[in-house]
N, C-alpha and C positions, 0 to 999 in steps of 0.2 A: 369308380373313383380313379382319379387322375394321379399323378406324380404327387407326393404327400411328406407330410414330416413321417418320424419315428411309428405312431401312435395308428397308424394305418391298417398293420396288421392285427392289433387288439380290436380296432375298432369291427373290420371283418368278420372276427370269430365272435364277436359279443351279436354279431348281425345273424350270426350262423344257428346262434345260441338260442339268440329270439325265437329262429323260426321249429328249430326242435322243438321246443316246449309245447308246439301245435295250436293254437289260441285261435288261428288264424286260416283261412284257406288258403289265401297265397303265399308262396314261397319264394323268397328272393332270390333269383340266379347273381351272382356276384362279378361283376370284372374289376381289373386293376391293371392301370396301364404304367410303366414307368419306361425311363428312358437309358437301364440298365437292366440288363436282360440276368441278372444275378441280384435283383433285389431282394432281400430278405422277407419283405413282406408277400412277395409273388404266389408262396405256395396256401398263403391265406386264403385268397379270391376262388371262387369255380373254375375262372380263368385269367391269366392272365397274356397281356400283351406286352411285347417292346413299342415305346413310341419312339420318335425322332428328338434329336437331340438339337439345342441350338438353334431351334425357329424363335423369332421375334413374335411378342405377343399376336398382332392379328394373324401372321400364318399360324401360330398354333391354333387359336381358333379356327380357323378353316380347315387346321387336322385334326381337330375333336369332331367338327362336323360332318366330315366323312366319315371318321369312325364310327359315330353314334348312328348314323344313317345305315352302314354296314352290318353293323353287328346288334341292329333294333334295341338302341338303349330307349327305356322306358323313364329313367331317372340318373343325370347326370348329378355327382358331390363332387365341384370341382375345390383341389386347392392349387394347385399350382395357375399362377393366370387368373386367379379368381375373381378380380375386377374385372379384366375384358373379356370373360367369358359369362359373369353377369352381364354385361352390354350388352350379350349377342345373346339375351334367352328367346326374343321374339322369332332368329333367325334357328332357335333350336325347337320352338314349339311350335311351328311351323314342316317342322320332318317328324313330329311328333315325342321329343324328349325335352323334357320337365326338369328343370333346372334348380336342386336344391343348394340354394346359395345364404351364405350369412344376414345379407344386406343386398339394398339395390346399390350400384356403381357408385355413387356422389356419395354413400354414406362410408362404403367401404374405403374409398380417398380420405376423409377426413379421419377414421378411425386411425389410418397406418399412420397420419401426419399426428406426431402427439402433439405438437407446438399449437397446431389448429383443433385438434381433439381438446385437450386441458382446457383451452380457451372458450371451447363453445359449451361445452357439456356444464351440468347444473343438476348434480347432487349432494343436497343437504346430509343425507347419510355418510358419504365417505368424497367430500370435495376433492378436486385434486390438487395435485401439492403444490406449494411454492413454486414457481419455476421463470427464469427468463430468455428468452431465446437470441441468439446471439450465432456472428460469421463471422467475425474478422476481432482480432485485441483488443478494441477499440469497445466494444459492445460486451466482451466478456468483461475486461477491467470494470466496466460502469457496472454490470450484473453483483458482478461479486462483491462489489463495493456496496450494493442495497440488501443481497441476502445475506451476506456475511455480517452485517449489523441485525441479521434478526436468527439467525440458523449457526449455531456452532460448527455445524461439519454439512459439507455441501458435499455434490457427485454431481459428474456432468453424463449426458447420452447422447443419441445423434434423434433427431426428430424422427426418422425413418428406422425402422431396424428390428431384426427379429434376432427369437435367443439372447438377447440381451447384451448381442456385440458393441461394440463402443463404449458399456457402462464402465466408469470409474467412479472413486469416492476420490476427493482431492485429501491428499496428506498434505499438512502448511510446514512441519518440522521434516519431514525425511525426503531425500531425493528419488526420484524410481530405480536408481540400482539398488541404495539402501534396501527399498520395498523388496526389489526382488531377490537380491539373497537373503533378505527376510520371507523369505517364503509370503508375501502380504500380494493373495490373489485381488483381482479388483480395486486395484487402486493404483495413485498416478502422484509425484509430487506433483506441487502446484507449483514451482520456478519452472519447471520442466516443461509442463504444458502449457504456462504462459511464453517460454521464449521457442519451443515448436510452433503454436497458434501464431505468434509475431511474425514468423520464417515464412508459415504458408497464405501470408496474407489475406487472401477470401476463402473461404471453403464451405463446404455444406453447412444446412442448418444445424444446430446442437443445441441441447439445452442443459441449463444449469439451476440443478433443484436443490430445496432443502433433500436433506439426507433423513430417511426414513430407517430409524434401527429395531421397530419393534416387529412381531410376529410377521410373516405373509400368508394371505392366504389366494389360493387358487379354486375358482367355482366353475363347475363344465354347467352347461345350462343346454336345455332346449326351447326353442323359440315357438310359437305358433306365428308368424306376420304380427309380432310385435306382444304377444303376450308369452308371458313365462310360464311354459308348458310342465317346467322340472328342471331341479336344478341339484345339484351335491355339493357342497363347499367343505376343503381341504387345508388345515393350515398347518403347516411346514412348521414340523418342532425341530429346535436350534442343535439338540445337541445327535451327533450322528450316530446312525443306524437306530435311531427311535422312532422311525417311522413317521407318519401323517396322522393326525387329527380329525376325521369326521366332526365340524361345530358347527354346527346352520342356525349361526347367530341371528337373530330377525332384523337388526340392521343390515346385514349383507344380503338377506332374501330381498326386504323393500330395496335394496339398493339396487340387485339383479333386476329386480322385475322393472324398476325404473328404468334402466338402459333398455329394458327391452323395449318398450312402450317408446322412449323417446327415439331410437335409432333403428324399427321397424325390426328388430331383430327373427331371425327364422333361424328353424332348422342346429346343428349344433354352432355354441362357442365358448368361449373361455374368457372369465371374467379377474383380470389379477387385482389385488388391494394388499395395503401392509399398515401397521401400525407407526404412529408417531410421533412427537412430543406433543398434538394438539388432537390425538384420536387418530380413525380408522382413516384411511386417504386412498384414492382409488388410482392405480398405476397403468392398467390398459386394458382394454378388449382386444382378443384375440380371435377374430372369424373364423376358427376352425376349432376343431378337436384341442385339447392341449394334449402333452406327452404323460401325462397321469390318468387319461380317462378310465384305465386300466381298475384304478385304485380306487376311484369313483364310482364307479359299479359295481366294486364288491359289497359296498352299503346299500344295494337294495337293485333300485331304478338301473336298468338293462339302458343307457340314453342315448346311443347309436341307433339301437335299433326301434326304440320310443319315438327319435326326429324322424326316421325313415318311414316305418310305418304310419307315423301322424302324416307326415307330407304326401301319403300315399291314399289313406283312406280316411284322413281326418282324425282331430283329435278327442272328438265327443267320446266316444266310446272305446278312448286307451285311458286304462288306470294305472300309470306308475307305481311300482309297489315302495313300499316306506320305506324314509332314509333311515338306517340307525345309527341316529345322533348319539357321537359320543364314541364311537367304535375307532381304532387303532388298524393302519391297515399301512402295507409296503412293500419292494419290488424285491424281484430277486432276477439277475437275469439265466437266460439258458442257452443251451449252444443248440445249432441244428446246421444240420449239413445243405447248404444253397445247391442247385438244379441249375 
């Protein structure tokens, strides 16, 4: 595994976990490369590496391919680069390493775009929401002037974006100072970011959605090439420190296995949806791990190590073990001294 979110070092030892239990002859030797030689997840891996910092996507391809050539990777999980290092799995199965990736390249592009994701995607279980896509005052005014006659309370995001930077809910009454010595995280007046949007004239794509208030839920999934190999779904209860939810509603399962089927999905990813004034509505796919897989796997299914070893020996003869539906589960974090 490559340079990775948070959820890297869970993922390692849920990998480590698998192979204790003995089930299996082969045993994963594990590397972890990152581009901090103090990452916390380092002492996860069997080993791990410093990589280079600051290469442009195709060189860091060309440094994954020496390394993998080097140090005889059998099975590259890339996340960092993960599109153009699916582009380059012919030039990796060719040195002899196998390339477990979410998606092929053209599906991974439209996932990260949600403006072109929302648009093309087609499920009847959780549709996606309201949204208009908009650059410049011009396109927002007209947006907000159509959703705002059907949505009480809108938010806008940037088309592109992880962790969920750029989201805001628009406040129409309070200015964002008000908001912010109101302690009111995630949110933005609406004079405010209409006469900043006026100021920067064009700027990236963004979108501007109905506003979604009811539950969310987050689902780690495994893929086979396009079928739903196992999947956990979690939904975030509102009031804090009560933890997550285990619900594997069957509209959320037909919804997962749907994306899977239609966008070829493999290997792990992460399915978000939330509730809203017209039902369940589906917010993104995320090609990798999410940062809860943790809490995922305490309900049963090991699914680190389920994607790996299916991509390794096939998934005919792995049996997930059951989810339990219904169970209450949640983090706690811990100190450890970095190397």
């Amino acid at each position: 595994m490559n340079s990775a979110f948070s959820s890297v070092a869970t993922a390692l030892e849920l990998i480590r976990e698998g192979d204790l239990e003995g089930r299996f002859h082969t045993r994963f030797h594990t590397i972890y490369s990152h581009p901090h030689a103090h990452s916390a997840a380092a002492g996860a891996a069997d080993a791990f590496h410093v990589e280079p910092s600051g290469l442009a996507a195709a060189e860091y391809v060309d440094w994954c391919l020496a390394f993998c050539r080097e140090q005889r990777v059998d099975v590259f999980m890339p996340s960092k680069h993960a599109a153009a290092l699916s582009a380059a799995r012919g030039r990796f199965l060719e040195q002899g390493t196998r390339l477990l990736s979410a998606a092929l390249p053209a599906q991974l592009d439209l996932i990260d775009d949600k403006a072109a994701f929302y648009a093309a995607v087609e499920l009847p279980q959780a549709p996606a929401p309201q949204f208009r896509e908009f650059s410049d005052i011009a396109q927002f005014d007209a947006a907000h002037a159509e959703l705002r006659a059907r949505h009480d309370t809108l938010c806008v995001k940037p088309s592109r974006s992880v962790y969920g930077l750029g989201f805001a809910v628009l406040d129409e009454q309070r200015s964002s100072a008000a908001l912010l010595l109101a302690g009111a995280s995630y949110r933005i007046g609406l004079a405010d970011l209409r006469r900043g949007l006026a100021e920067l004239g064009q700027f990236r794509s963004m979108l501007l959605m109905e506003y979604l208030d009811g539950p969310e839920y987050s689902v780690d999934c495994v893929g086979d090439e396009g079928r739903l190999a196992c999947m956990v779904a979690r939904k975030k209860l509102p009031q804090p420190g009560h933890g997550q939810l285990i619900d594997m509603r069957p509209d959320i399962v037909a919804a997962c296995a749907k994306l899977a089927a239609d966008f070829g999905l493999n290997g792990m990813f992460n399915v978000q949806f939330r509730e809203g004034r017209d039902g369940l509505r589906l917010l993104e796919i995320n090609p990798r791990m999410s940062g809860g897989i943790g809490m995922a796997c305490l309900a049963g299914p090991n699914l680190p190590y389920i994607a790996l070893r299916g991509f390794v020996d096939g998934h005919a003869g792995l049996v997930p073990a059951a989810v339990r539906d219904g169970m209450r589960v949640g983090e706690q974090g811990c100190a450890l001294e970095l190397a």
